[in-house]
N, C-alpha and C positions, 0 to 999 in steps of 0.2 A: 426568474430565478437569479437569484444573486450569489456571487463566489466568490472569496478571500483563495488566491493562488497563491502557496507555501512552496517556494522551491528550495528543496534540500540538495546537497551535489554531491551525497555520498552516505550512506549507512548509518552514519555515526552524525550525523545532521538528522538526519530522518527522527532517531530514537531520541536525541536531546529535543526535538520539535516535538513528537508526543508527548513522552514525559512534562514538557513544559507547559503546552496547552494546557493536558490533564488539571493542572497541580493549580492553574488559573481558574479551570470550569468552565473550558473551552474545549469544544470536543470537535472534533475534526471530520469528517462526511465521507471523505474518502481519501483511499493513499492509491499512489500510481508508483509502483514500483519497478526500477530498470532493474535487469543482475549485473547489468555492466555499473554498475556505482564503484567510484574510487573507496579503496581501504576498506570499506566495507560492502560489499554486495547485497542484492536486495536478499537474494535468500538467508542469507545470514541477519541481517537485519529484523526480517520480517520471523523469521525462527527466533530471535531474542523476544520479538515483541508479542509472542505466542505465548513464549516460556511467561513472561510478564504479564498476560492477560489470564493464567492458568493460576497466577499468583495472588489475581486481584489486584493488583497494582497497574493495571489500564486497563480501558476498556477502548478496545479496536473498532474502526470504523470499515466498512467496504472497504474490499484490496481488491484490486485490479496489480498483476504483473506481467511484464513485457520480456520476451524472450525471443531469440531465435533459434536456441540449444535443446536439441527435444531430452536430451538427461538433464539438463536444468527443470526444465517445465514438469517432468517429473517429481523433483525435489519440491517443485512448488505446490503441487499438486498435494503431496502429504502435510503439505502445511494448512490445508484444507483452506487456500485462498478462493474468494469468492469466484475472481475470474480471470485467464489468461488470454491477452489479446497479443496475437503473434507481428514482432516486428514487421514490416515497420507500423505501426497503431496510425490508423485514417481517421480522418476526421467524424466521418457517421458513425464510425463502432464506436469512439469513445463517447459523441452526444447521446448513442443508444445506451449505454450503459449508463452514462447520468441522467438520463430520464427515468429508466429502471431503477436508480436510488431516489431519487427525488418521490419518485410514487408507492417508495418503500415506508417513507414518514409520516 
């Protein structure tokens, strides 16, 4: 398996990195969403990129988000994120989960 790692360090990196990939015909596998992201949070983020893919204007890959706050993990939940792996994310849950997309394609 090979993997281009895209680090964003805040909400507003995340969406300009989708929207850009897209607009290339570069589609992205998966996103790993903190909530603690500067300026913009992942719920907030991953809530725009909802609204966006509701719009036809992206097309979303696998979301994993990371939380420690059980009312966040809430919020993320109606966002009907694939999966929430609870701080701190170990090393096996997150290889478990890219195996799981990898054998999704």
């Amino acid at each position: 398996m090979d993997f281009l790692i895209i680090q964003c360090f805040d909400g507003i990196d995340l969406l300009k990195e989708i929207i850009n990939d897209q607009k290339n015909g570069n589609l992205i596998d998966l996103i790993i969403a903190d909530e603690n992201m500067e300026f913009m949070n992942g719920t907030q983020a991953l809530s725009i990129l909802r609204d966006l893919e509701l719009q036809s204007k992206v097309k979303l890959p696998y979301i994993i988000s990371s939380t420690t706050d059980i009312l966040c993990e809430k919020k993320i939940k109606s966002l009907n994120i694939q999966k929430i792996l609870p701080k701190p994310i170990n090393k096996d849950s997150l290889v478990n989960v890219i195996e799981e997309i990898n054998n999704l394609k």
